[in-house]
N, C-alpha and C positions, 0 to 999 in steps of 0.2 A: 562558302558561307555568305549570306546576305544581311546587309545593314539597310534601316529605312532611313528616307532623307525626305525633309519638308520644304518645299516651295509655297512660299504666299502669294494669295494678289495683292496689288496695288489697286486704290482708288476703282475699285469694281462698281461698274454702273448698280444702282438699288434695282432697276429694273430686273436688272439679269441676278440679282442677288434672290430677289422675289422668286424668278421661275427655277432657278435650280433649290431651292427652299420648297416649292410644290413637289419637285420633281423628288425631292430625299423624304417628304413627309407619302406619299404615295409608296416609295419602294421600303417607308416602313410595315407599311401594311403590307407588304409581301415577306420581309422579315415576321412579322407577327405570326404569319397564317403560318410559314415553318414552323415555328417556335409551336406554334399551340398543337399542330399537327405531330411532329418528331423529336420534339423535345422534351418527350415523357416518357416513362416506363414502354407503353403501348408502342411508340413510335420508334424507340430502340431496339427495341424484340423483332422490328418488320425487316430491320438489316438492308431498308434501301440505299441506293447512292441520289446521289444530287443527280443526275443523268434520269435513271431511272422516274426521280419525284417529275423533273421536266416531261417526262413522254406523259406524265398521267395528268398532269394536268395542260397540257396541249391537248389530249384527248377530250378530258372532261368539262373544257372551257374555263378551266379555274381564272384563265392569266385576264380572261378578256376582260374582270372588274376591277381590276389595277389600273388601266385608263396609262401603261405608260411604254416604251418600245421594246421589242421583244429579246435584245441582247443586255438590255438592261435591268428586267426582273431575272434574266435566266443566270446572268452574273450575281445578281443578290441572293437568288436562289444558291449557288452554289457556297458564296460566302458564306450564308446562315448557316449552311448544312457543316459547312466546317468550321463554326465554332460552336457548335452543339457538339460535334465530336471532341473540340480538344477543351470543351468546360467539362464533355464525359470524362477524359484523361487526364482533368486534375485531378477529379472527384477519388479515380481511382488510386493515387497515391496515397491518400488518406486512408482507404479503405483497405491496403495491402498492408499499411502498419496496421490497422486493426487485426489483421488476419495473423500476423504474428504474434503478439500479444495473444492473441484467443489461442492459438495450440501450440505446440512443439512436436505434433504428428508431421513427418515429411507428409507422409502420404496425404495428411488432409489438407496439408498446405498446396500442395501440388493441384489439390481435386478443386479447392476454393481459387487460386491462381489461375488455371486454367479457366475455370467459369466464368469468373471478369474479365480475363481477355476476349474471350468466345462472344461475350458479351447474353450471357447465362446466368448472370445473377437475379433474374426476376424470381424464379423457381426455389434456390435455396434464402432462409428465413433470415440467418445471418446477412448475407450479403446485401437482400435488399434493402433490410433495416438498415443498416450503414449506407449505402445509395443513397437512399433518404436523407441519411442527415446529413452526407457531403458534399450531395451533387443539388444545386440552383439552378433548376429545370421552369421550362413552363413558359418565359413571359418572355417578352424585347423592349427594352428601352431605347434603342437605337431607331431614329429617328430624321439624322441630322446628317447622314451618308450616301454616296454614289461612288459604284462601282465601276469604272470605265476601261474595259479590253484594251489589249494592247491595241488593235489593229482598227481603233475606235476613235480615234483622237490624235490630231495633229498641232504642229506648233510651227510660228513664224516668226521669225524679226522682222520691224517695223524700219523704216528711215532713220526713224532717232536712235534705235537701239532696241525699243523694247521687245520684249519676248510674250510671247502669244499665247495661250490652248485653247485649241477650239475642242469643247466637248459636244457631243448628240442631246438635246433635247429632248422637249419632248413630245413633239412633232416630227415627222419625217423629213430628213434631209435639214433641217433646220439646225445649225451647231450655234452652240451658246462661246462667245469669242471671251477669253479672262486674260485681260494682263497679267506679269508676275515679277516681282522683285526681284527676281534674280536673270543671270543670260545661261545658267546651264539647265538646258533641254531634258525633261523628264523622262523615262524612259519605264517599259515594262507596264505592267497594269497599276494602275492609279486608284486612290480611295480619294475622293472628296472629303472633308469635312468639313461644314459651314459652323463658323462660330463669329457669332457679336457683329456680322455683316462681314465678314473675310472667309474668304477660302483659303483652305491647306491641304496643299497636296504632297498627298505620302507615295512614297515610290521606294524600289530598292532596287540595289548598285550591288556588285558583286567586293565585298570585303577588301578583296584582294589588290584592288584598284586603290584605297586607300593608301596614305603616306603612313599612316603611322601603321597598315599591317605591315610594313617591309620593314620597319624594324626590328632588328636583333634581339632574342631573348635573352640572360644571362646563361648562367651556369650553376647559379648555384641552387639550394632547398632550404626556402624560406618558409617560415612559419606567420601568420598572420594574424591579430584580431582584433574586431570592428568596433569602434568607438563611438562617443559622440564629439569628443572635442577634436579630435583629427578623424579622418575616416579608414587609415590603417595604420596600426603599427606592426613594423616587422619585427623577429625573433632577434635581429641587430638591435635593438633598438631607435630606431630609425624610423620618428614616426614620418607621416605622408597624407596630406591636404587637410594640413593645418589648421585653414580658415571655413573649415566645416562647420565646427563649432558656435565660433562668434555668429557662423550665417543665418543656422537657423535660429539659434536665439534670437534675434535682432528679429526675425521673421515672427516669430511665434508672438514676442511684446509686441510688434508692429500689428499684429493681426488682435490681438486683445485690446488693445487700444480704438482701430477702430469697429470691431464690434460692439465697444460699450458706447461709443456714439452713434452708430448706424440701431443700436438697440433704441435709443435714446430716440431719436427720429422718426423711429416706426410707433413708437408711447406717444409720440405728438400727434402723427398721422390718421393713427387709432382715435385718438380721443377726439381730433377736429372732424372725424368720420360720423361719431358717437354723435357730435353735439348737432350734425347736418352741414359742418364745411367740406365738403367733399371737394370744392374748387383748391383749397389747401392738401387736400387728404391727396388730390393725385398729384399737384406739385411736387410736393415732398416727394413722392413714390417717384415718377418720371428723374427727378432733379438729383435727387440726393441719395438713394435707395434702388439705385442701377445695379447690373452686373459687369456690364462693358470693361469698365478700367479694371474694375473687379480683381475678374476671370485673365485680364492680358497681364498684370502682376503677379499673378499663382503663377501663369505660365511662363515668367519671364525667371521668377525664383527659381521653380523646376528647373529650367534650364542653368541655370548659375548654378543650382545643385549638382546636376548630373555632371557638369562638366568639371567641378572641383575633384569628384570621385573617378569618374572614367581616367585624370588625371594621375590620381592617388595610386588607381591599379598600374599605370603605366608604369607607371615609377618603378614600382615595387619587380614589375618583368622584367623590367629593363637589369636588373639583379639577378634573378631567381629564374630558372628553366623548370623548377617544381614549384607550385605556391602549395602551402598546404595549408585550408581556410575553414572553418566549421561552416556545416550546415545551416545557411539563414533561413533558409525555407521552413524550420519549425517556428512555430509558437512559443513562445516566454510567456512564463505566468510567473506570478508572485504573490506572497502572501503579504508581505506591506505594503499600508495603505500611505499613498505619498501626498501630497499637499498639491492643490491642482493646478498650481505653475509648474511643476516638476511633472505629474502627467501630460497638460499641453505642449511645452518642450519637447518629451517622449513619444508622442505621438505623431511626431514631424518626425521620425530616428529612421533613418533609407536605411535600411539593413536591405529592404527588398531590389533598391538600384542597386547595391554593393553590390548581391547577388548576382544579379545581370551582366554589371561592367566586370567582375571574377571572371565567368562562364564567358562573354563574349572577348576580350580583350586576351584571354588565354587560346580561346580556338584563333582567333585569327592571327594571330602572332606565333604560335606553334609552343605554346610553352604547355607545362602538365598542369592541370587543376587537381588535388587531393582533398575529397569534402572527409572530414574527421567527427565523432563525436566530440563535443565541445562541453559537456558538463564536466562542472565544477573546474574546469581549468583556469577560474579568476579566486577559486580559492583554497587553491594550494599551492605550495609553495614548488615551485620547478627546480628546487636544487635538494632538499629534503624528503620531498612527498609528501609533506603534510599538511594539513586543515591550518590555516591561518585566519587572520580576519585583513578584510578591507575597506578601507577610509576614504572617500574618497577618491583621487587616482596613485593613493600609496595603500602596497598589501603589507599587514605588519605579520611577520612571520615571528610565533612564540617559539619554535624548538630550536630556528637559527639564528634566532633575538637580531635579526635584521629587517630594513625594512626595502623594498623593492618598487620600483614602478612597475603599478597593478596594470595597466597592456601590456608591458614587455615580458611581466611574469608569466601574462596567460599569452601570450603568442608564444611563450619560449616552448609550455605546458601543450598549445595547440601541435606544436612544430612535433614534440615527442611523441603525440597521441598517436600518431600516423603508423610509428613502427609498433603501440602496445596491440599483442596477439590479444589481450583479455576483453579490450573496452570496442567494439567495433559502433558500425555510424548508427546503429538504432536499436543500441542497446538502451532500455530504459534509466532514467535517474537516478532510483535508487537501487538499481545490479551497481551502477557505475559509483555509488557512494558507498556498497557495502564493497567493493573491489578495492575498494583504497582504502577503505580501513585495515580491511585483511592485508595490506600492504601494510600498512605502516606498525599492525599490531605482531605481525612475523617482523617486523626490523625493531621494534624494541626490545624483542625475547630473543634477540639474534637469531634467529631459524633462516634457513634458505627459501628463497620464492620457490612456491612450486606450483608450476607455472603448468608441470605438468598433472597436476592432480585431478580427480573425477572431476571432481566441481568446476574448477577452469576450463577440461573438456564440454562440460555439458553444456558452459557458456559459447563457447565456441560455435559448438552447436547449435544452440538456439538463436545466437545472433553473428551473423556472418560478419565477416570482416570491413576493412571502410571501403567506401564509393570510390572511384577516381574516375575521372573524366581529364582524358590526355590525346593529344593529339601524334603520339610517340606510334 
């Protein structure tokens, strides 16, 4: 497994900032011409590889109006090509719930699955219409990157210490020299990416190499789920990165605060534009209405975020040789409408890093990941099975006239969902709400679960059982 790691420069001449800035705005245009080229129905039907696009436009002199060296659009080239295929391979998950939802024929499911692999879905009417709406084809906004081969780029220590990379220009033989922050030596194929007058350089290091992959998993089968005020709690109760919560709150007011002043500033700028002060209008713009510091405090948050959480998961391995965690990858919807400090809050809510640090922090440490269908399991009660309501972070349960911490109820709920044969990971919301009524309406007539009956067969059938992702 591979992890990416960032090196910055230091104090980078503006000069050379400039020319690798021409040089990433040129190999967008190379990016473009893929995108417009093979990033569409047409261009997926053609079933080329990056190899292949190279030979034809070497042929056809495509490359010679790029104006840039030849291992450097054939690298960009390659990069586009492979992220049009894996924006096709999100597309398609979407489109494979679709497909079950639409029949309960093996055979058709078989005949529609195979087609989106085969990459055949232009031909049948279902699949492309769904293609359509899931897949974000056509255009490139990346603009601000360079691709650099291993076997392209070298690095040195200076007398003082500092550390070097010379990358290729874009000119022949001419290497562009970039100090960097750091003395460990990058290694493997590098991405550029110029931001605010800095370069970051992404690389990746084999996992394994890491200190915290060589620690110990636990033993035991934890249940999980993802909050806002801490970023896990387990099925122990025991919640993990505590200070998740206060983080992003204080972010989100921090961030409202100064948009109603940077709003405020740009109504001045406007209006001194309006009356003919433009000497003012680009002050303000230049002075006060930057993105520089901006853009280096989102990134400095993100970081303080992802590390609270990548944290949180550790924790939790360091217990658990099973996590068993829902599904973040779906969508939440809701029919209440909330007051829009409570939506700004909620839309800073990482479920999508949780997701990541789960999946990565589990493979490279050897522990199991269990993804579970996750509804309704914050509103029932995990000792009764029944509908409750929740307050709050307390679920008040009416048939055990108790009241429960609402994570540890629904982590307890998640932890269980794993072994139910009836609810699997994509089965819809309301199978999974009439399946727990049927539960709970066969336990007040006393009747036995019958777990084996048509109906729970046919669920069965139609929605397979959960995901797991383990490294066992």
């Amino acid at each position: 497994m591979k992890v990416t790691r960032i090196a910055y420069s230091a104090r980078l001449n503006p000069g050379k900032y400039a020319a690798l800035v021409e040089q990433a705005r040129r190999l967008g245009r190379v990016r473009s011409e893929v995108w417009q080229r093979y990033g569409s129905i047409a261009g997926v039907g053609s079933g080329l590889a990056d190899r292949q696009v190279r030979d034809r436009w070497l042929v056809d002199g495509t490359h010679i109006r790029f104006g840039v060296l030849a291992n450097a659009w054939k690298e960009t080239l390659r990069d586009a090509m492979a992220d049009i295929a894996a924006n096709l391979e999100a597309a398609k998950v979407d489109v494979r719930r679709a497909i079950s939802r639409r029949t309960n024929d093996p055979a058709e499911r078989k005949r529609m699955f195979t087609a989106l692999k085969a990459d055949q879905w232009a031909s049948d009417p279902f699949l492309a219409r769904q293609m359509r709406k899931h897949w974000k084809r056509g255009r490139n906004r990346t603009h601000h990157q360079i691709v650099v081969r291993a076997d392209k780029y070298n690095t040195a220590v200076d007398r003082r210490g500092l550390l070097w990379l010379a990358v290729p220009g874009l000119e022949p033989r001419k290497m562009v020299r970039i100090p960097l922050s750091t003395t460990v030596a990058p290694t493997g194929t590098l991405r550029l990416i110029l931001r605010s007058g800095r370069v970051e350089v992404h690389y990746q290091i084999d996992a394994a190499q890491m200190r915290s992959s060589q620690r110990p998993c636990g033993d035991r089968r934890l249940g999980v789920d993802k909050g806002y005020t801490e970023a896990l709690t387990d099925s122990d109760s025991q919640p993990h990165g505590v200070g998740l919560g206060v983080m992003l709150s204080s972010e989100s007011d921090r961030l409202k605060e100064r948009n109603r002043r940077r709003a405020k500033l740009r109504s001045i700028a406007n209006s001194a534009a309006l009356r003919g002060d433009h000497a003012k209008a680009h002050r303000i713009t230049v002075n006060n209405l930057g993105a520089v510091k901006r853009d280096r405090q989102a990134a400095r948050h993100r970081a303080r975020v992802r590390t609270e959480i990548f944290t949180a998961v550790h924790e939790v391995v360091d217990e658990a040789g099973t996590v068993i965690a829902e599904d973040l990858t779906k969508r939440f919807t809701g029919r209440k409408k909330l007051p829009k400090n409570i939506n700004r809050r909620l839309a800073t809510w990482t479920k999508g890093v949780t997701a990541e640090a789960l999946k990565s922090v589990s493979e490279r440490r050897g522990s199991a990941l269990v993804l579970v269908n996750a509804a309704y399991t914050s509103q029932t009660c995990h000792h009764c099975g029944r509908f409750g309501r929740r307050s709050g972070d307390r679920f008040h349960c009416t048939s055990c006239g108790v009241a429960w911490q609402a994570d540890v109820n629904a982590a307890i709920n998640i932890l269980h969902r794993a072994g139910d044969p009836d609810i699997a990971l994509h089965t819809p919301h309301h199978v999974v709400k009439q399946i727990l009524q049927d539960r709970n309406d066969r336990h007040r007539t006393r009747l036995p679960v019958q777990d084996s009956s048509p109906t729970t067969a046919g669920r069965r059938a139609n929605y397979p059982n959960c995901s797991a992702m383990s490294n066992e």
